[in-house]
FIROFI-40287 format. One line per field, with one value per residue (C-alpha): x, y, z; residue number from 1. Coordinates in nm, 3 decimals, decimal comma, always signed. Each point is the difference from the previous one (the first is absolute). Layout:
x <- [X / ...]
y <- [Y / ...]
z <- [Z / ...]
nr <- [NUM / ...]
***
This chain:
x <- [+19,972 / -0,077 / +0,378 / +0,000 / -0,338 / +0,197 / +0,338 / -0,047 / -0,053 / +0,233 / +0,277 / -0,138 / -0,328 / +0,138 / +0,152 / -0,360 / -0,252 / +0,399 / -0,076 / -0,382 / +0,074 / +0,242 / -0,198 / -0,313 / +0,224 / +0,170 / -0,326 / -0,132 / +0,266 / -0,046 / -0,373 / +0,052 / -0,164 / +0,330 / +0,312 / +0,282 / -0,024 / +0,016 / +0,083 / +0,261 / +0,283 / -0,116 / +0,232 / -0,094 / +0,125 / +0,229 / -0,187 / +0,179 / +0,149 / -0,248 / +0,150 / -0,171 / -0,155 / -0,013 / -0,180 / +0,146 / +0,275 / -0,298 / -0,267 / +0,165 / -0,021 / -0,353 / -0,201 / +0,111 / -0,012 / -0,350 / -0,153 / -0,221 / -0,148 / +0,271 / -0,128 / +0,107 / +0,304 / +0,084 / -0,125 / +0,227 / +0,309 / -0,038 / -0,024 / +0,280 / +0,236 / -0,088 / -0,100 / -0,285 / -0,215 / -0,353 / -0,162 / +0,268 / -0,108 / -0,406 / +0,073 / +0,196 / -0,212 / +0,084 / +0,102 / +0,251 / +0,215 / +0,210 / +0,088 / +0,233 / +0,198 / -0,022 / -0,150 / -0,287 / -0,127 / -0,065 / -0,204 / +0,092 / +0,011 / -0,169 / -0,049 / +0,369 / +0,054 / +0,324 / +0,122 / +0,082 / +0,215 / -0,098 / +0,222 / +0,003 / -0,298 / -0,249 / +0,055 / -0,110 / -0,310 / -0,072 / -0,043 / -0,220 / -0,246 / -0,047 / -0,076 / -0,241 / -0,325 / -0,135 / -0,140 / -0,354 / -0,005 / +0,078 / +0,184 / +0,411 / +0,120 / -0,089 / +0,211 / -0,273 / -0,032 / +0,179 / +0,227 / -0,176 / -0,326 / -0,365 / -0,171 / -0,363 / -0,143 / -0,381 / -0,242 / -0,118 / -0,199 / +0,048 / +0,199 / -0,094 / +0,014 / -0,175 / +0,329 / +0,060 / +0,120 / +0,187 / +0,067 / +0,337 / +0,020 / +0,237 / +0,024 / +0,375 / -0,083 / +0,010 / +0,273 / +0,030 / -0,043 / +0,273 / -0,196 / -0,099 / +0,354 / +0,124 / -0,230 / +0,137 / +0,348 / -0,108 / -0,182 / +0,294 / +0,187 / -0,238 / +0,025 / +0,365 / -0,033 / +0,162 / -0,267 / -0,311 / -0,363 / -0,164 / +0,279 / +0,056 / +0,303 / +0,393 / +0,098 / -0,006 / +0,003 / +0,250 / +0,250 / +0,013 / +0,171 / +0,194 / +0,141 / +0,056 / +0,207 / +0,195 / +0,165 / +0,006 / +0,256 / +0,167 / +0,084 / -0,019 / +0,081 / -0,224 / -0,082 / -0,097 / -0,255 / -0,080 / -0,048 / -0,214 / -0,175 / -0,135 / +0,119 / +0,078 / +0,259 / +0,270 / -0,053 / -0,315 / +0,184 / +0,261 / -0,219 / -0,227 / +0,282 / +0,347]
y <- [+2,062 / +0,391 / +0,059 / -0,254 / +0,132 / +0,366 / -0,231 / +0,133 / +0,363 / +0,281 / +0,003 / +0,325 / -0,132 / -0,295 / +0,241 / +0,151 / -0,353 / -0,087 / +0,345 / -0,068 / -0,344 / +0,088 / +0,297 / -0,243 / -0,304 / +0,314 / +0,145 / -0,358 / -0,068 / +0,367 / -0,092 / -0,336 / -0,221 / -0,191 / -0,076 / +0,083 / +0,187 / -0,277 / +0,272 / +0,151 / -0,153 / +0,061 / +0,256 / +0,229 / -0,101 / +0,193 / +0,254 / +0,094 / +0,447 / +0,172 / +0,252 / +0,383 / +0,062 / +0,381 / +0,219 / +0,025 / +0,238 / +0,262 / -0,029 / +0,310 / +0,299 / -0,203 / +0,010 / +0,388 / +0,146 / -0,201 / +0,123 / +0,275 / +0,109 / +0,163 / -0,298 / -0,254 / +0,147 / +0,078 / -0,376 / -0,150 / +0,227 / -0,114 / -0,366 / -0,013 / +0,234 / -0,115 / -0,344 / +0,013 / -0,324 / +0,024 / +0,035 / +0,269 / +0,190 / -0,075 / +0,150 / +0,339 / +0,330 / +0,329 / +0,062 / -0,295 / +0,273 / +0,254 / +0,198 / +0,249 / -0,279 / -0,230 / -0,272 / -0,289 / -0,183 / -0,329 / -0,326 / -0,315 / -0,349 / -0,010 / +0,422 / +0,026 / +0,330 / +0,067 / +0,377 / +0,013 / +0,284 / +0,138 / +0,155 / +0,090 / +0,015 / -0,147 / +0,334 / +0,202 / -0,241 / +0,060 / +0,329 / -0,012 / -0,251 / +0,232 / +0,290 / -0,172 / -0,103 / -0,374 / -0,208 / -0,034 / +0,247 / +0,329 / +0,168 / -0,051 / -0,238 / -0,007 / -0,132 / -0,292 / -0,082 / -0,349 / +0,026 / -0,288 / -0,003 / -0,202 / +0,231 / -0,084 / +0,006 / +0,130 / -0,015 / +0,389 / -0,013 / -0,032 / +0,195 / +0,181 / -0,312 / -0,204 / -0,117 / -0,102 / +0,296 / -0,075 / +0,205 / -0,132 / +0,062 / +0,015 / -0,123 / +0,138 / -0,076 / -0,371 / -0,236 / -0,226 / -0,401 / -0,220 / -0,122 / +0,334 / +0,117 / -0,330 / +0,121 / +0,381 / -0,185 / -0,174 / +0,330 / +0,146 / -0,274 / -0,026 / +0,386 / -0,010 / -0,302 / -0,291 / -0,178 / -0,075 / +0,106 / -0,173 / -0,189 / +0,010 / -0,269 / -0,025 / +0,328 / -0,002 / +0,364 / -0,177 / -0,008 / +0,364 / -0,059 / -0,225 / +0,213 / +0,252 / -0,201 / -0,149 / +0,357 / +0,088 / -0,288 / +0,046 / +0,371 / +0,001 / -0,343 / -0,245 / +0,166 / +0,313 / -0,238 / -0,123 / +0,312 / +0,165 / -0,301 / -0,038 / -0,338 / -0,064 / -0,270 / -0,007 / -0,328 / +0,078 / +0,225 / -0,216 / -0,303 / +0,204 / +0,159 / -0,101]
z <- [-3,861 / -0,049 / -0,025 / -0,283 / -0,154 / -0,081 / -0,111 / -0,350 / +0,106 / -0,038 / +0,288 / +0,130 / +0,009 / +0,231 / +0,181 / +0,091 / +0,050 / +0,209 / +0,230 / +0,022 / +0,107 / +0,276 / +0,140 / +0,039 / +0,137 / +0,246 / +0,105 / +0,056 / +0,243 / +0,181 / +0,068 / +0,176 / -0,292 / -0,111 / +0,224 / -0,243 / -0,321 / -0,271 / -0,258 / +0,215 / -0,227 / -0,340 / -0,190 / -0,235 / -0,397 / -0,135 / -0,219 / -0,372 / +0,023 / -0,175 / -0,249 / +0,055 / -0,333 / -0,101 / -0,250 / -0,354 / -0,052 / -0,198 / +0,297 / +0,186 / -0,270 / -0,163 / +0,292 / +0,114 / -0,307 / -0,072 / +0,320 / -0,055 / +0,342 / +0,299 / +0,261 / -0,213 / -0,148 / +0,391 / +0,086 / -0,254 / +0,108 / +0,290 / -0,069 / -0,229 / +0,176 / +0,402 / -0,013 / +0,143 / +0,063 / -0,129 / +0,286 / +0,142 / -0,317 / +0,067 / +0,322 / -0,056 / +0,077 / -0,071 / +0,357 / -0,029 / -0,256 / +0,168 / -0,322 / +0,191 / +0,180 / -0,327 / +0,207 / -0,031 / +0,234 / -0,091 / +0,233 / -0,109 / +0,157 / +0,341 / -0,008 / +0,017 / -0,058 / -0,299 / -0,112 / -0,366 / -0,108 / -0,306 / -0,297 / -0,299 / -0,247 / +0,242 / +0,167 / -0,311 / -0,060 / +0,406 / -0,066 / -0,297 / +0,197 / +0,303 / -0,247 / -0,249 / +0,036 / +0,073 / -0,273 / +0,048 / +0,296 / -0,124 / +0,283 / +0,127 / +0,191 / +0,427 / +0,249 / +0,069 / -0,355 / -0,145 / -0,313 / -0,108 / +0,019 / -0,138 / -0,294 / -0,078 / -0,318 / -0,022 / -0,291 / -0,103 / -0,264 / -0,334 / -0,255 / -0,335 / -0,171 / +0,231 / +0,158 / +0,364 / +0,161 / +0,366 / +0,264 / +0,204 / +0,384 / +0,236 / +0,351 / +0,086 / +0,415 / -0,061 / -0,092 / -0,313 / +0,098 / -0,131 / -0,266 / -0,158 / +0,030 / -0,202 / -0,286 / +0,021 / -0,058 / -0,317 / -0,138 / +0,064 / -0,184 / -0,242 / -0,097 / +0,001 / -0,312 / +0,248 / +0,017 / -0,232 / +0,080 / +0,283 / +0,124 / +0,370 / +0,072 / -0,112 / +0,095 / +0,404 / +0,173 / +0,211 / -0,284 / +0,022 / +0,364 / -0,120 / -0,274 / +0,273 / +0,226 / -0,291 / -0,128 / +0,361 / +0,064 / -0,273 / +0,054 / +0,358 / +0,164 / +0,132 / +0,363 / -0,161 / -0,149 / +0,272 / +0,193 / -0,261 / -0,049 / +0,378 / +0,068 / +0,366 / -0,123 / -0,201 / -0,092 / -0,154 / -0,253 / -0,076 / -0,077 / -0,261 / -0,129 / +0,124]
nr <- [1 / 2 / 3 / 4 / 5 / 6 / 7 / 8 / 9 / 10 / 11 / 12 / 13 / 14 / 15 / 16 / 17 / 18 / 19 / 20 / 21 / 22 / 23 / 24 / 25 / 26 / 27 / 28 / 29 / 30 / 31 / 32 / 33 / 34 / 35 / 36 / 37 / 38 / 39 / 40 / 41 / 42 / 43 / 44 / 45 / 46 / 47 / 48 / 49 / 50 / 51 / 52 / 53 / 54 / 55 / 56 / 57 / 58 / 59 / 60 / 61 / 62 / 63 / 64 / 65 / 66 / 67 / 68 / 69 / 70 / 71 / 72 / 73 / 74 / 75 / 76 / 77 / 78 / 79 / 80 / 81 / 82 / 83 / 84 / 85 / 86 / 87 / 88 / 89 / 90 / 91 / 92 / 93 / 94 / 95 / 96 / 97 / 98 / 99 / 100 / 101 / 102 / 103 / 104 / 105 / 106 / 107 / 108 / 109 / 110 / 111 / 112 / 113 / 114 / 115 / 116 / 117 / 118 / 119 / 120 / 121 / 122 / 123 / 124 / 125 / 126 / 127 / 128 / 129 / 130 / 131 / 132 / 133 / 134 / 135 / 136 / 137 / 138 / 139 / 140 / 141 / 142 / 143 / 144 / 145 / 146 / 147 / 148 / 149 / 150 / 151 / 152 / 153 / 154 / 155 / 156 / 157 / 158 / 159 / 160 / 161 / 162 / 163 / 164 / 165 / 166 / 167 / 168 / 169 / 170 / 171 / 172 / 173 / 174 / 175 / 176 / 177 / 178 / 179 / 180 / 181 / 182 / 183 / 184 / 185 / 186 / 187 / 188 / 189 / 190 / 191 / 192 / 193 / 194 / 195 / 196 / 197 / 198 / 199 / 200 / 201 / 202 / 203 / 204 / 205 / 206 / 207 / 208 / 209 / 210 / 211 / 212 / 213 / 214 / 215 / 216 / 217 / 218 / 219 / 220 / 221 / 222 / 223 / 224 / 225 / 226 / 227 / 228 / 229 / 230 / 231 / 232 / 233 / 234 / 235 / 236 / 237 / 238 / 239 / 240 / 241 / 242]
***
């Protein structure tokens, strides 16, 4: 009957409610309350190959030359020429960047621990960052400090005109969240003209990786991609983007 409730579902949905009804049926069995799994047959449907969807060919040179500030010209570098995850990029710190070695360290998936090589103009943007000063902090870079960080925005009075004047704050020691770093991505998108004011869906940060491991491929083969992408398996590559 719950099978037959999600019949109309997507097949990777199925695949899920399938996986949720197994474990249960499994751990059931484990704990003495049923004999024999009654689930312990069901297969998994078939789910439809889902085609990696990338930026549009005029994302790369909109959004760097649109960027304004070094962090997110540096942030953007490195999402569009590392491939990054989002939460690999929430999590880089300034003492994750070895700048003579042309290294970043990067935690993704369970803290695993992946060393990007960098090249080319990331390098020159790198360089820029350390030297500049923070936005909303008014000092350089420190090792504990997060490329990405939260910036608070403070009421200070009022202008000459009786304006709202604010007063923007930054907190450098602690990390975006994932939801704050979603918006950054569509300011950043929306600065760079790709999307329309306000609008925070269509344009996935993920499609940046995506875009990355497609030209990779292309130019390099397939387990280069893989490699640079961190996946453990092959497979993984080659299903995405085989």
């Amino acid at each position: 009957e719950v099978i037959d409730l999600w019949s109309a579902q997507s097949a990777r949905t199925r695949q899920k409610v399938t996986s949720v009804i197994r474990a249960f049926w499994t751990w059931a069995e484990q704990e003495g309350h049923v004999a024999i799994s009654p689930a312990a047959r069901i297969r998994r449907p078939r789910a439809e190959r889902k085609i990696a969807r990338v930026l549009p060919a005029n994302a790369r040179p909109a959004l760097l030359s649109s960027a304004l500030e070094p962090r997110d010209r540096l942030a953007l570098h490195i999402l569009l020429g590392c491939g990054v995850r989002r939460a690999e990029l929430a999590g880089i710190q300034v003492r994750n960047i070895d700048l003579a070695r042309r290294r970043l360290w990067v935690y993704g998936k369970g803290r695993k621990e992946r060393v990007i090589a960098l090249r080319g103009p990331v390098l020159a943007e790198l360089q820029f960052y350390l030297a500049a000063d923070l936005l909303g902090v008014g000092r350089p870079p420190q090792v504990d400090d997060y490329l990405l960080y939260p910036i608070d925005r403070r009421a200070n009075g009022k202008g000459s005109e009786g304006q709202m004047v604010y007063q923007y704050i930054g907190r450098p020691k602690d990390p975006m969240s994932m939801p704050a770093i979603h918006r950054w991505w569509y300011k950043r998108l929306e600065d760079a003209g790709l999307v329309s004011p306000g609008r925070t869906s269509g344009l996935n940060m993920h499609q940046a990786r995506h875009l990355f491991a497609q030209e990779l491929r292309r130019v390099a083969g397939v387990e280069a991609a893989s490699q640079a992408l961190g996946h453990s398996d092959l497979n993984t590559t080659l299903g995405i983007y085989g």
